[in-house]
TIMARVEX-784219 format. One record per atom (N, C-alpha, C): x, y, z; residue in one letter. Coordinates in steps of 0.001 Angstrom, whole numbers, padded with zeros to 6 digits, always signed. Layout:
<rodrens>
XYZA;...
</rodrens>
This chain:
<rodrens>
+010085-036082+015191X;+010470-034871+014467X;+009669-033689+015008X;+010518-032474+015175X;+009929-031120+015614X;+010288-030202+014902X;+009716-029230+014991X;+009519-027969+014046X;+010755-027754+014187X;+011413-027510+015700X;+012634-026819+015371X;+013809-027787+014499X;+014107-029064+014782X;+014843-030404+014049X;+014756-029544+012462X;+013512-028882+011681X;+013268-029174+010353X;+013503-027433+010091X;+013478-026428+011100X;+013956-025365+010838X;+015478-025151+010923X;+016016-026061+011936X;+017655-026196+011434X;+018153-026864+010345X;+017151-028105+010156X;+017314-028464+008818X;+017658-027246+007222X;+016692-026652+007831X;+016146-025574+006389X;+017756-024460+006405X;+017962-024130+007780X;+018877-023245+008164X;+020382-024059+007601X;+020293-025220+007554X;+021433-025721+006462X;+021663-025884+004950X;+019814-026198+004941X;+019971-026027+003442X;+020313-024429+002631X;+019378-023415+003243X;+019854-022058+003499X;+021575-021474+003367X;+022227-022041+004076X;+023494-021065+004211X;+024390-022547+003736X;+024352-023523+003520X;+024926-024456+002417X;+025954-025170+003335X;+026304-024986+004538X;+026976-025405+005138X;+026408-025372+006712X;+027062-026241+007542X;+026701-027063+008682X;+027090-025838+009944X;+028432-025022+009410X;+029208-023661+009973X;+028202-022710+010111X;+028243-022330+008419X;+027386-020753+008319X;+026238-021095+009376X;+025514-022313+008880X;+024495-022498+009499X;+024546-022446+011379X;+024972-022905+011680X;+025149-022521+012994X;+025395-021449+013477X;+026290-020729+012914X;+026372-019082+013125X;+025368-018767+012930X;+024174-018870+012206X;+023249-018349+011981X;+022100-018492+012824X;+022313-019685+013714X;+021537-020177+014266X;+021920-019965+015842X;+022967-019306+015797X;+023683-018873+017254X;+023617-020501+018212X;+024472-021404+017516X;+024309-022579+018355X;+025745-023355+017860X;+026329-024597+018211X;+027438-024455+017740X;+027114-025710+016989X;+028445-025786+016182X;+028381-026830+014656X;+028170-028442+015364X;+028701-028581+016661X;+028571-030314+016929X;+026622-030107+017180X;+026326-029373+018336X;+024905-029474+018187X;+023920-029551+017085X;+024473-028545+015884X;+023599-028130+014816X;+023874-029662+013879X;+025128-030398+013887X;+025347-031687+013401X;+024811-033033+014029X;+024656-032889+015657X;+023836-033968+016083X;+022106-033518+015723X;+021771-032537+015666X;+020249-032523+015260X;+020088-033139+013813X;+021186-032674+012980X;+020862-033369+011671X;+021456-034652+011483X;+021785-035281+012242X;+021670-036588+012371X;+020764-037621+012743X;+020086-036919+013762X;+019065-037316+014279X;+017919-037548+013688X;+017787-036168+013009X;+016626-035981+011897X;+016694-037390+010961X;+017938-037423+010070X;+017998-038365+009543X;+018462-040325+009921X;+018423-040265+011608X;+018205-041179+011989X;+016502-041726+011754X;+015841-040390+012423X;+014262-040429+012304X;+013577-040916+011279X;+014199-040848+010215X;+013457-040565+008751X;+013947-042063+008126X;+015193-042516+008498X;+015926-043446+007823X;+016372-043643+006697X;+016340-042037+006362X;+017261-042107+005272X;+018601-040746+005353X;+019330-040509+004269X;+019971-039559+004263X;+019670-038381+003491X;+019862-037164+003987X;+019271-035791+003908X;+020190-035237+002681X;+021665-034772+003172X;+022576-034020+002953X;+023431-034929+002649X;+024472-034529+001256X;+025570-034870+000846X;+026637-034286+001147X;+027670-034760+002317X;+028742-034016+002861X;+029801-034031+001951X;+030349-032785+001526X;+031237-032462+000200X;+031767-031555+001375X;+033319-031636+000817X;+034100-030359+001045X;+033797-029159+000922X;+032849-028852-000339X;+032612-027436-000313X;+031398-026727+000376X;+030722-028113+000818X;+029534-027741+001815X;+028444-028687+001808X;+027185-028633+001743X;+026465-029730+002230X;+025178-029282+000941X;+025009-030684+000242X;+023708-030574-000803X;+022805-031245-000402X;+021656-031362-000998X;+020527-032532-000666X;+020813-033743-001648X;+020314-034558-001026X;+019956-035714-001587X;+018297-035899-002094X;+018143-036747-002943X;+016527-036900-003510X;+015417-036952-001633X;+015749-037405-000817X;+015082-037448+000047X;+015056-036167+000610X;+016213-035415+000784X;+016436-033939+001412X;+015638-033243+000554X;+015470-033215-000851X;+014685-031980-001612X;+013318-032157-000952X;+012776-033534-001139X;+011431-033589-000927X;+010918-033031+000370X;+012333-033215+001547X;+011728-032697+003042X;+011807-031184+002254X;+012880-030858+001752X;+012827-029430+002129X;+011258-028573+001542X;+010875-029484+000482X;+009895-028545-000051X;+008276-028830+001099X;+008108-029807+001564X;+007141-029861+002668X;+007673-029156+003806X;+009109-029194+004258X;+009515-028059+005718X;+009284-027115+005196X;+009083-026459+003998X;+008830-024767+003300X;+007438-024669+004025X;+006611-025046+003543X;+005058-025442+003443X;+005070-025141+005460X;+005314-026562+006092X;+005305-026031+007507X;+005847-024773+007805X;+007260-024319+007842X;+007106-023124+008239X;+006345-021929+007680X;+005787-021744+006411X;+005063-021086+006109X;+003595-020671+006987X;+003422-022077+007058X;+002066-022224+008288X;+002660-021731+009485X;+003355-022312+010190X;+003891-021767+011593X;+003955-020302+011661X;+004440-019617+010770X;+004756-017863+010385X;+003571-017206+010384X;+002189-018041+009834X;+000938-017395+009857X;+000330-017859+011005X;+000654-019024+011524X;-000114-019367+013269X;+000593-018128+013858X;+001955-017642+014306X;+002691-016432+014719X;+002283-015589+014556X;+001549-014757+013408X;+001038-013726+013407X;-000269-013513+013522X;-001104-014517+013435X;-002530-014662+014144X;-002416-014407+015519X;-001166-015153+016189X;-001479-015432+017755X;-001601-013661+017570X;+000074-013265+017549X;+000147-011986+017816X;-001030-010759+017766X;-001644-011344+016772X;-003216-010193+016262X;-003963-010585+017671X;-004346-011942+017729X;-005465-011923+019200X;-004650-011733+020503X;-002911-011631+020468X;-002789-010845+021672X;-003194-008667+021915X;-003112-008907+020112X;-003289-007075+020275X;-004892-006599+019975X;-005460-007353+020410X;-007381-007827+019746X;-007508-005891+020608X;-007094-005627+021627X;-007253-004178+022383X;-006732-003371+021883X;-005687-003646+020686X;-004781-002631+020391X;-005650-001014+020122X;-005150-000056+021044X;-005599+001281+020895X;-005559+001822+019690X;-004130+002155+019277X;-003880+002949+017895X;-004311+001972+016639X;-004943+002616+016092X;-005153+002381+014482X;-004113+003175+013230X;-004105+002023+013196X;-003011+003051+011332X;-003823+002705+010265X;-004173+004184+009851X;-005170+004058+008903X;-004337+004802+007537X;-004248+004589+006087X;-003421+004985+004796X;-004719+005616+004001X;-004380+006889+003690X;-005475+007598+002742X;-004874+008037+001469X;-005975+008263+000157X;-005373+009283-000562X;-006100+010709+000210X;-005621+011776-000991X;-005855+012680-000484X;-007284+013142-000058X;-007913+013029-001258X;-009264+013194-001186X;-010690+012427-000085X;-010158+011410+000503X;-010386+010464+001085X;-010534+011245+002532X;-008940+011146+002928X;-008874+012600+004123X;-009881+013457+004738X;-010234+014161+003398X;-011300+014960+003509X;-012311+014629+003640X;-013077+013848+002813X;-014295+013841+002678X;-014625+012567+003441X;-014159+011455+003176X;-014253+010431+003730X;-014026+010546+005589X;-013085+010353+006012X;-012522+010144+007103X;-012556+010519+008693X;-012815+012677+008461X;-013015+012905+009310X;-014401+012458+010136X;-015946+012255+009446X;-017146+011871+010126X;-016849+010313+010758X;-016256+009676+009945X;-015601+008391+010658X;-014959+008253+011922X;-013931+009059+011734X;-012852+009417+013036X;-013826+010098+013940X;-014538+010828+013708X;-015604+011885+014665X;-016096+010919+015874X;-016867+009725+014741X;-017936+008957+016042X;-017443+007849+016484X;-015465+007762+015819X;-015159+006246+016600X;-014299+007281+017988X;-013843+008482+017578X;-013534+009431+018865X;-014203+009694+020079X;-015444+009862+019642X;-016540+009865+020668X;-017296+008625+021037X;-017174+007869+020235X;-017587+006529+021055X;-016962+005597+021780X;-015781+005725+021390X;-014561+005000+022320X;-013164+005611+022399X;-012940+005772+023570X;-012313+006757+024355X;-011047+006374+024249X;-011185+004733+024154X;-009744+004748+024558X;-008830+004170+023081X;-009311+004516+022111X;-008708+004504+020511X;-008631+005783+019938X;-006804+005295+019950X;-006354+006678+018790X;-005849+006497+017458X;-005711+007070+016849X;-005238+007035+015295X;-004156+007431+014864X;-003582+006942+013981X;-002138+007413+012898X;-002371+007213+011577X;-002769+008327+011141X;-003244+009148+009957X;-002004+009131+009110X;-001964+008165+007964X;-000689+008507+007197X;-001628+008744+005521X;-001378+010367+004905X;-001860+010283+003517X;-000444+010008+002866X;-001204+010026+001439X;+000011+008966+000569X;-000562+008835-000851X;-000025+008683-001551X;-000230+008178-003110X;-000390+006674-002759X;-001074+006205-003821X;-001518+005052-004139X;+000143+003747-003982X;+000569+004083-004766X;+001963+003553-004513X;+002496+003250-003408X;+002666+004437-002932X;+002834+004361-001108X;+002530+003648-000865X;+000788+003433-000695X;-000181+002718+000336X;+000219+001273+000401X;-000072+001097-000938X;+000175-000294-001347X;+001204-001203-000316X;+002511-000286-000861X;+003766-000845-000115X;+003417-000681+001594X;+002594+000515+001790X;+002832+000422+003756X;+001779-000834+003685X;+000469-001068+002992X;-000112-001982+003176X;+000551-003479+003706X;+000733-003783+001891X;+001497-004831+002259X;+002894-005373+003502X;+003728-004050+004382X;+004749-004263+005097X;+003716-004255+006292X;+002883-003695+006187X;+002129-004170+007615X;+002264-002746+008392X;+002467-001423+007542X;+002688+000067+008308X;+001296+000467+008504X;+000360+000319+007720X;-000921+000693+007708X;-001764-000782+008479X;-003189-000726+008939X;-004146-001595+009427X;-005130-001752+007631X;-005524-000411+007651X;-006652-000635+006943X;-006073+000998+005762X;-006577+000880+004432X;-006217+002027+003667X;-007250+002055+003053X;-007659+003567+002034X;-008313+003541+001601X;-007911+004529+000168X;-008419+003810-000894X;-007854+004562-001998X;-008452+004701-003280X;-008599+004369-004506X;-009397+004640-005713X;-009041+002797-006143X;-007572+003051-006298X;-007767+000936-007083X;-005745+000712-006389X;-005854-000199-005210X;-004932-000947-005634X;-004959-002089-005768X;-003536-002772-006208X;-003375-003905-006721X;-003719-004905-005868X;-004853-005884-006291X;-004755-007126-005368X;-004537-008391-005631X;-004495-009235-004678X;-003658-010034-004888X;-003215-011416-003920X;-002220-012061-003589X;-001518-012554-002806X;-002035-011807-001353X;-001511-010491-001549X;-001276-009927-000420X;-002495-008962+000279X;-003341-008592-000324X;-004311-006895-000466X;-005343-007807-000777X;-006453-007313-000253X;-007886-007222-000851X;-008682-006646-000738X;-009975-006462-001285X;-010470-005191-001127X;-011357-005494-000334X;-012222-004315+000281X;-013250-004800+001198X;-014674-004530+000939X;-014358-003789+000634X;-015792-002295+000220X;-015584-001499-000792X;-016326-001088-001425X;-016008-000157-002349X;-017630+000955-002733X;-016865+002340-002822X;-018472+002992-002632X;-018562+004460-003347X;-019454+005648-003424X;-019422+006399-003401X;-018391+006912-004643X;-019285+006579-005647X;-019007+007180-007114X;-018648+008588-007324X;-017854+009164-007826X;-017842+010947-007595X;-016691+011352-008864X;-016598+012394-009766X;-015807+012798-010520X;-014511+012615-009931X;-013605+012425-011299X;-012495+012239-010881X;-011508+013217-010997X;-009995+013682-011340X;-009187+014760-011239X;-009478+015625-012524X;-009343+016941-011980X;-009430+018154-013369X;-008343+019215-013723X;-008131+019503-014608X;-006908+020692-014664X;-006903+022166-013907X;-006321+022547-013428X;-007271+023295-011726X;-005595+024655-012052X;-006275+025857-011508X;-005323+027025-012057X;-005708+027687-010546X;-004826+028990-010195X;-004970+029880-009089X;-006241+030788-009756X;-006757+031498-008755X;-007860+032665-009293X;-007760+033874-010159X;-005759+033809-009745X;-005126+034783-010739X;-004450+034396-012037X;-004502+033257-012150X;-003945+032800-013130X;-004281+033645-014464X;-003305+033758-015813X;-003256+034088-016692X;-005184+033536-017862X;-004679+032514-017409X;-006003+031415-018232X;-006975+031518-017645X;-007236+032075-016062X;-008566+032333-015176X;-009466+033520-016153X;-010710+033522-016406X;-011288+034837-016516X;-011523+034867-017985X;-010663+034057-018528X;-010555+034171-020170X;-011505+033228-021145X;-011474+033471-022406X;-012378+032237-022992X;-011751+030870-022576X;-012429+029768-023116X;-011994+028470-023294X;-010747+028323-023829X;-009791+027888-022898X;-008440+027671-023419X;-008444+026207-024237X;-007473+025973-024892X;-007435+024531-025774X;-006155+023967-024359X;-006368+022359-024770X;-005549+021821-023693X;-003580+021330-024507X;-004013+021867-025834X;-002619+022229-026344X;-001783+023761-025581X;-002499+024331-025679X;-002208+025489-024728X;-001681+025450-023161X;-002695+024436-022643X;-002629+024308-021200X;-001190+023500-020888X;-001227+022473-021744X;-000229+021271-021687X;+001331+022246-022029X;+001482+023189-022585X;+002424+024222-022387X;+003031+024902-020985X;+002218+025151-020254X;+002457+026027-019217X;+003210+025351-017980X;+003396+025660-017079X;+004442+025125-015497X;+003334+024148-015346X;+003521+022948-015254X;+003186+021885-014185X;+003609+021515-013240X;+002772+021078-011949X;+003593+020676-011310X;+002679+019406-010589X;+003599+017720-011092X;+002453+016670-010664X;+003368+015546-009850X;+002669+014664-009037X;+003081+013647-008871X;+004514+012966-009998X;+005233+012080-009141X;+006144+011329-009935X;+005856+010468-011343X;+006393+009963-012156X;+006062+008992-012959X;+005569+007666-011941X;+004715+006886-012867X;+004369+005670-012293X;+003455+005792-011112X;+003161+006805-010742X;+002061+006739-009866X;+000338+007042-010754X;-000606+007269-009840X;-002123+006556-010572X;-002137+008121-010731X;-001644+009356-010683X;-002228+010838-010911X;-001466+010725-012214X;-000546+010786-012157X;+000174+010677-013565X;-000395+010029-014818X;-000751+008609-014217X;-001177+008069-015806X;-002382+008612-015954X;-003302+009371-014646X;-004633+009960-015398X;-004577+010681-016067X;-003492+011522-016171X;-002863+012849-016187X;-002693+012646-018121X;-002015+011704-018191X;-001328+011246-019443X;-002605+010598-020077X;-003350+009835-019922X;-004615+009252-020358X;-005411+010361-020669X;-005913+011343-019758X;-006693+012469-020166X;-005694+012971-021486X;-004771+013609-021602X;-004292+013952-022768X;-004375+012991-024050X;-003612+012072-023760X;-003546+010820-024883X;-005222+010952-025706X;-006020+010865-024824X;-007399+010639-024984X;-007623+012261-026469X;-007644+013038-025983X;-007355+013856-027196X;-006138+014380-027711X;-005350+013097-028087X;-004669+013363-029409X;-002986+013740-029137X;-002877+013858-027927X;-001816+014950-027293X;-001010+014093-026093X;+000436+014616-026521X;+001041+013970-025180X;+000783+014795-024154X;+001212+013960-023175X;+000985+014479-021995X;+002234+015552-021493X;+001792+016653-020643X;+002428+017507-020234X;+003536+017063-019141X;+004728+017416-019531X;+006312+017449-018953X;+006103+018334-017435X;+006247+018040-016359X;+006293+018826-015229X;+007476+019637-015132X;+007412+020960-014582X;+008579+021361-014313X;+008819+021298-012816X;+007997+020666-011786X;+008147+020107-010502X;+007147+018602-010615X;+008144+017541-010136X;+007638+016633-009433X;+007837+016512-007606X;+006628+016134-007331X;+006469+015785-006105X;+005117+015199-005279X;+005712+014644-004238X;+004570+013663-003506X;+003782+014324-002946X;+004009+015792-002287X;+003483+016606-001454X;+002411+016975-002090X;+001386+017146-001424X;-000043+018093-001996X;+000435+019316-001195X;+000765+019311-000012X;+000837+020513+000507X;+001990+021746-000633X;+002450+021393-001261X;+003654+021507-002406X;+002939+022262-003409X;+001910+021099-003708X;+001526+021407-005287X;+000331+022378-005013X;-000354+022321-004340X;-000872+023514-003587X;-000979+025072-003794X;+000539+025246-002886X;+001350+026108-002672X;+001758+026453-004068X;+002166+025875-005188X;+003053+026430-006431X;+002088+026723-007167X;+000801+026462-007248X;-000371+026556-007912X;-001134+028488-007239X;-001108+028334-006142X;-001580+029690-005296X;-000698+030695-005546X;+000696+030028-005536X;+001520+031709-005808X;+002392+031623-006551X;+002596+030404-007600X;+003684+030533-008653X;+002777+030270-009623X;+001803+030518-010152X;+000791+030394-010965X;+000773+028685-012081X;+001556+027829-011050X;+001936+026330-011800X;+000146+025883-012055X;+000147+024995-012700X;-000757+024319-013144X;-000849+022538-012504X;-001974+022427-012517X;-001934+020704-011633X;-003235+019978-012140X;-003491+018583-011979X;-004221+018040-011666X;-005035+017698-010341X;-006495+018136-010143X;-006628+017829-009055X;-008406+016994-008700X;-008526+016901-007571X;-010000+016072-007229X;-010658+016664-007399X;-011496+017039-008447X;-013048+017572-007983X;-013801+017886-006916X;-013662+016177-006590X;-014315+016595-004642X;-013675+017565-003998X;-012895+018060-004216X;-012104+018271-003143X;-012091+019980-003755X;-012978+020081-004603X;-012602+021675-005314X;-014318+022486-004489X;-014833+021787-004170X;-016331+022461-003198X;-016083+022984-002161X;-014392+022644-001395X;-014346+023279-000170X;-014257+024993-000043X;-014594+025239+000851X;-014117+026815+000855X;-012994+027085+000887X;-012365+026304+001791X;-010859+026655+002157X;-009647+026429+001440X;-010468+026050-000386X;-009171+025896-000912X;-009523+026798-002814X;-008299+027585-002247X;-009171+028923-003782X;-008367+028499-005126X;-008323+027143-005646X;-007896+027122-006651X;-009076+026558-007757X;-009258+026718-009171X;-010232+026503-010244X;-010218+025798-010809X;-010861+025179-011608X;-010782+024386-012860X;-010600+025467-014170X;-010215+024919-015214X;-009685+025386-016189X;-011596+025284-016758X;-011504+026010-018017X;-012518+025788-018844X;-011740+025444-020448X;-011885+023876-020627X;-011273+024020-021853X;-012445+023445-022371X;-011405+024297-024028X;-012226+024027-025397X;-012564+022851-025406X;-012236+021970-025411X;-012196+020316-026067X;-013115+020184-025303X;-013964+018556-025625X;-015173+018102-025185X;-014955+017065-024621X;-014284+017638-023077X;-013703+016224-022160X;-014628+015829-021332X;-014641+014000-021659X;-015854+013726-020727X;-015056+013721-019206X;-016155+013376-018113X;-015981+013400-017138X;-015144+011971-016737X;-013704+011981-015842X;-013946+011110-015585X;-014246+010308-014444X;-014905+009255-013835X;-015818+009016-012652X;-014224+007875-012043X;-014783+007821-010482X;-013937+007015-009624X;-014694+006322-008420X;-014119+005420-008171X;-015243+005354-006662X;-013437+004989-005786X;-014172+005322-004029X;-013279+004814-003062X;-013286+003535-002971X;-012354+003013-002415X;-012450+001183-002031X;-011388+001427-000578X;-011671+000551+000195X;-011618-000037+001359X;-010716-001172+001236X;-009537-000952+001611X;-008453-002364+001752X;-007914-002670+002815X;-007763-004081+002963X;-006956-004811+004005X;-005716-005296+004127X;-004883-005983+004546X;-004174-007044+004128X;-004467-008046+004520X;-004160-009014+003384X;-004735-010906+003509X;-004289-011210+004617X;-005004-012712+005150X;-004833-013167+006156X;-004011-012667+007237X;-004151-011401+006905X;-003646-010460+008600X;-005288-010232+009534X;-005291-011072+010930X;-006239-010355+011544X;-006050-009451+012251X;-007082-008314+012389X;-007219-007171+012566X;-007553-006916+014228X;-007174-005591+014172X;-007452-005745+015979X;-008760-005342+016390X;-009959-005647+017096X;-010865-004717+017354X;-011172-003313+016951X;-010506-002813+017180X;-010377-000792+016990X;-010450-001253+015678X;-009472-001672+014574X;-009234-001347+013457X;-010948-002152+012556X;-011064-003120+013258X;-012117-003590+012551X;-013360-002538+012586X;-013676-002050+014082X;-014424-000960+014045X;-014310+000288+012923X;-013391+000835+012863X;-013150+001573+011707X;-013184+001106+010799X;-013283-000017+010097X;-013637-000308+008721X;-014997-000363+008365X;-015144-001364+009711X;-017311-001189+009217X;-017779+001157+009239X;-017146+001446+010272X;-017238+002937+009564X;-017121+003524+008881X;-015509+003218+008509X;-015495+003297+006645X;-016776+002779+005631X;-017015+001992+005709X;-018101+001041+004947X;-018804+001864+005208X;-019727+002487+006145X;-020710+003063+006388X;-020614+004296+005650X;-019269+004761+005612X;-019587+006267+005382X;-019791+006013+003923X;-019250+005375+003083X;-019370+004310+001530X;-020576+004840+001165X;-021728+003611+002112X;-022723+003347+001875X;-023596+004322+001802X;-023652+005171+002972X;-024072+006414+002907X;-024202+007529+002152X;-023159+007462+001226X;-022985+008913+000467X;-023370+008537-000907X;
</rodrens>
């Protein structure tokens, strides 16, 4: 018995017939019928129950099929190991950020793996948490870095570091509410928002900070993924947002925090460092993670 004998096997149990299956298998029905004969010459018993309407297992066929699951499962992860130590040189890194990350995190990273090795480049994809997750898990990203995703089966974390406030209610310099006493966040929760989609991690902070005193959470009159967006509607349409703290020290970005009445505590976050499971990594990308880590540790 060989892998392939038990993957045509599977490819019958699959498409229910001996036909489909061969079409599927780009081979024709007498071949795809002498292998499963064979198989079950091998075994000495019988696999498949030949019915008119197509082909079932028998008590011996279930049991192969659920150990042929198991092998090809293994074979699929020997395949993508090999593939990792053929790309062990791979140049480009795909690295998944949130926003804040970008900034503060990333560029001193990128700085000294730029200058220390010449011949690695990068593909910078930012993203909501949601996003990441999904490029994570499809294998679009190497390595991401974000506040909390889900792990699991698939994700794990690697590192995690560098404690720092988390998002605040943030206005233009001209805003109506700029300059004025302490606004109440019944007030605030009135005005143009403009946030992330439902179901993403800004939102439920968004809704948690409110909930937390007493109050639903504020209705957007723009959703969207873009920061470059929410930004923009905040600077010259006087919208209102949630945003990073960290990310409010730069010079180059003139929007405020609100001063409200209420006695909101702070709330804290740290970065974390993710992979995907039993995917190995290529050189370059591993390098950038222990940098990531470093920059963690460091701050």
């Amino acid at each position: 018995m060989d892998s392939k004998q038990l993957m045509k096997f599977l490819a019958v149990v699959d498409h229910g017939s001996l036909g489909r299956a061969a079409q599927a298998l780009n081979i024709t029905q007498p071949a795809l019928t002498r292998s499963v004969k064979e198989l079950e010459a091998y075994l000495g018993v019988q696999l498949f129950l030949r019915q008119s309407t197509g082909m079932s297992l028998t008590k011996y066929g279930e049991m192969l099929e659920r150990q042929a699951r198991i092998v090809q499962t293994q074979l699929d992860h020997a395949l993508d190991n090999i593939r990792a130590l053929k790309s062990l040189e791979q140049t480009i890194v795909r690295v998944g950020v949130v926003s804040s990350a970008s900034v503060v995190l990333l560029p001193d990273a990128l700085s000294r793996m730029t200058s220390n090795y010449k011949n690695i480049s990068f593909s910078v994809i930012e993203a909501l948490e949601d996003d990441l997750t999904a490029r994570l898990v499809n294998g679009d990203v190497d390595v991401a870095v974000a506040f909390r995703l889900p792990e699991g089966e698939d994700i794990e974390r690697v590192a995690t570091g560098f404690t720092h406030l988390g998002g605040t209610i943030v206005a233009s310099s001209d805003h109506p509410f700029r300059g004025c006493p302490p606004v109440s966040l019944r007030e605030v929760r009135e005005k143009a928002w403009v946030l992330p989609p439902s179901g993403t991690r800004v939102r439920q902070e968004v809704a948690d900070f409110f909930l937390a005193n007493d109050l639903e959470p504020p209705v957007p009159r723009v959703e969207t993924r873009s920061n470059l967006l929410m930004q923009t509607l905040v600077l010259h349409s006087n919208f209102i947002t949630w945003f990073p703290q960290i990310l409010l020290v730069s010079k180059e970005i003139s929007i405020y925090p609100l001063v409200i009445k209420e006695d909101c505590k702070p709330q804290l976050r740290s970065f974390s460092i993710y992979r995907r499971k039993e995917k190995m990594l290529s050189s370059a990308a591993t390098r950038l993670l222990y940098e990531l880590k470093a920059e963690l540790e460091n701050r």
